[in-house]
N, C-alpha and C positions, 0 to 999 in steps of 0.2 A: 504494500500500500504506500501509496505518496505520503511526505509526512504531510505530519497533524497541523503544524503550522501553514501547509501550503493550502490545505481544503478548507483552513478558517480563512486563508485569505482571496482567495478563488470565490469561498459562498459568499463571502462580504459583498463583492466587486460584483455579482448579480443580485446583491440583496436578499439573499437569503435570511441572515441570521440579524437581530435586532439586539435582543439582550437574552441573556441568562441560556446559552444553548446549550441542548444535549442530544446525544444523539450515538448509533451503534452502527456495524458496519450486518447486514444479514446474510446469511451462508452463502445467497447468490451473488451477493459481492455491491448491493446498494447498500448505498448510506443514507440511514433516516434520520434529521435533525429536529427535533422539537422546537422551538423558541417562542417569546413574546411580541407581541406588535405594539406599539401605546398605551405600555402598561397604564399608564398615571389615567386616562380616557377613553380610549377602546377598550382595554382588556383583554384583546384577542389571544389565543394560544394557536399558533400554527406549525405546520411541518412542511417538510422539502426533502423530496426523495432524490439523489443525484447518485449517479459511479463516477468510478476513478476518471474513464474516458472522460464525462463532464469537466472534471477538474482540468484534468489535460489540455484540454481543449476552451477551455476560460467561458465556457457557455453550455447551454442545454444540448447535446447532438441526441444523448439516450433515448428512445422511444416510450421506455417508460419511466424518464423522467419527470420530474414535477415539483413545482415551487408554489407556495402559498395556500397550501392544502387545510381550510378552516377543521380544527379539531374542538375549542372550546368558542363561547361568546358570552359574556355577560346577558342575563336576560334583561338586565335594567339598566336606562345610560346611567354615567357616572355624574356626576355632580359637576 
């Protein structure tokens, strides 16, 4: 695997990652990142599935790749 430094800075650079990520590599060899989106106002919780290829390549080529995947949402706006 590429390092760890280059796929935080690879998802940055298409906006993947906002604050607080986590995220596992799965046997077929995607990377799912969890993060947040406007904590402090949205609240959203989102995910980004990418491979190594994506990284390589500074952008989405995977077919099933995928950015901005809504997992959570506040049911109430914030204040």
């Amino acid at each position: 695997m590429t390092e760890v430094g280059d796929a935080i800075k690879i998802a940055e650079s298409i906006r993947y990652l906002r604050n607080y990520p986590d995220g596992f590599q799965a046997p077929d060899g995607s990377i799912y990142t969890s993060y947040d989106r406007n904590r402090a106002t949205d609240g959203e919780i989102l995910f980004a599935r990418f491979t190594e290829e994506d990284i390589l390549a500074k952008s989405i080529v995977s077919p099933k790749s995928r950015q901005k995947n809504l997992i959570s949402r506040p049911l109430k706006k914030r204040p």
